[in-house]
N, C-alpha and C positions, 0 to 999 in steps of 0.2 A: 231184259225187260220185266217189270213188274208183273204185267198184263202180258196173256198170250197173242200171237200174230194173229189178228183176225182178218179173214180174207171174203170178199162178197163179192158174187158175180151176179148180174142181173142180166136178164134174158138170153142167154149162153148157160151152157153147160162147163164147169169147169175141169178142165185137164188135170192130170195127177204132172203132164209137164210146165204147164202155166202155174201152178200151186209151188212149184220148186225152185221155179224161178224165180217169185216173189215171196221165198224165203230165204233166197241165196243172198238177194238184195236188201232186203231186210235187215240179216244177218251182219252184212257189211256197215248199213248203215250204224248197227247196235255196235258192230268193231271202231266205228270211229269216233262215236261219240257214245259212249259209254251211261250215259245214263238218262238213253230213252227208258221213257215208265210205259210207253205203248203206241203201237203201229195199229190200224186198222185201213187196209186197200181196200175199193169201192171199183168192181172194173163193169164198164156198162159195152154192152153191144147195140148196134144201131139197129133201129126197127127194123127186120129183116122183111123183105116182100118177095115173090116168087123170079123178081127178074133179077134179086141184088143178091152180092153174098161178101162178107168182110165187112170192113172198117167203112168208118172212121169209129175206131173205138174212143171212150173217154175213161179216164183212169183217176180216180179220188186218193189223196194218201194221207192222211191224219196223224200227225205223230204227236205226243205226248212228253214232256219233258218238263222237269219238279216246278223252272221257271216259266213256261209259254208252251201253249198251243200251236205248231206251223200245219197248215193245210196247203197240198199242192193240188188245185182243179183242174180237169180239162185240158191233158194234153191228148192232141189227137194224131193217130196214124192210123194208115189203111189195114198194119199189121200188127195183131197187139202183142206180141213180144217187144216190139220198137216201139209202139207207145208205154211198155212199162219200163222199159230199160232209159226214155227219157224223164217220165215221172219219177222216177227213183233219182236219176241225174238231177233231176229243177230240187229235189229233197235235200241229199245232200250238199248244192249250192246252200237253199236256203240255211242247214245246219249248220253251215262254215261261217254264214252272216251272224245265227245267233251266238258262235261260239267267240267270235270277234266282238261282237256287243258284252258278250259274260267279260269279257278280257280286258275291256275297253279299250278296244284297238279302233274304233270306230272315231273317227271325228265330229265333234260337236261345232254345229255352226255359230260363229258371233254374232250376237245382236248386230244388226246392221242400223245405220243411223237414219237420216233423212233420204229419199228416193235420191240417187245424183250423187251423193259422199257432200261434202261440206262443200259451201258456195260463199263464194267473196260476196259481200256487203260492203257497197259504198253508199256516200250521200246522194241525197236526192236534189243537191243546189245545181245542178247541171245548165248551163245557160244553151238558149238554140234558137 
């Protein structure tokens, strides 16, 4: 990557184990598709109150790349290694669509005609 992994926890303290995690995955993503320009994770914990504790965390992943922006929002688990490990999953889905689009493996839709496809016209001398 151009740019270093940036990683941001908001209202949590972050682990040197969560930090690793979402560099291992990072790392992989950077192995399959080779020319992210930059990663930035956003991991948020939910307003904690004296009777709650855990998830549902929300996980931000911003990637970078020479042709396009993909942003993955909001996935949410009770456990956030399992919501980073699926945010990282929905990333490289999305990677695989835009590497299909650079390749143009993607299908373009045809112009479609009139609502219905084409309709028989007859006269209107109809006797009744």
């Amino acid at each position: 990557m151009q740019r270093p992994l940036q990683i941001t926890s908001r209202d949590f303290e972050l682990t040197d184990a969560i930090r690793t995690t979402i560099e291992q995955h990072a790392a992989a993503l950077e192995q399959y598709f080779g020319r992210l320009t930059g990663c930035h994770v956003v991991l948020e914990a939910p307003a904690v109150h004296h009777h709650r504790r855990g998830g549902p965390f929300k996980v931000r992943i911003d990637l970078r790349t020479p042709q396009a922006e993909i942003s993955i929002n909001k996935q949410h688990a009770e456990d956030l290694p399992v919501a980073i490990r699926e945010a990282f999953d929905a990333a490289r889905r999305r990677l695989e669509d835009h590497l299909r689009e650079l390749r143009r493996d993607v299908k373009s839709r045809a112009p479609r005609g009139p609502a219905g496809g084409e309709e028989e016209i007859t006269g209107g001398d109809e006797e009744g």
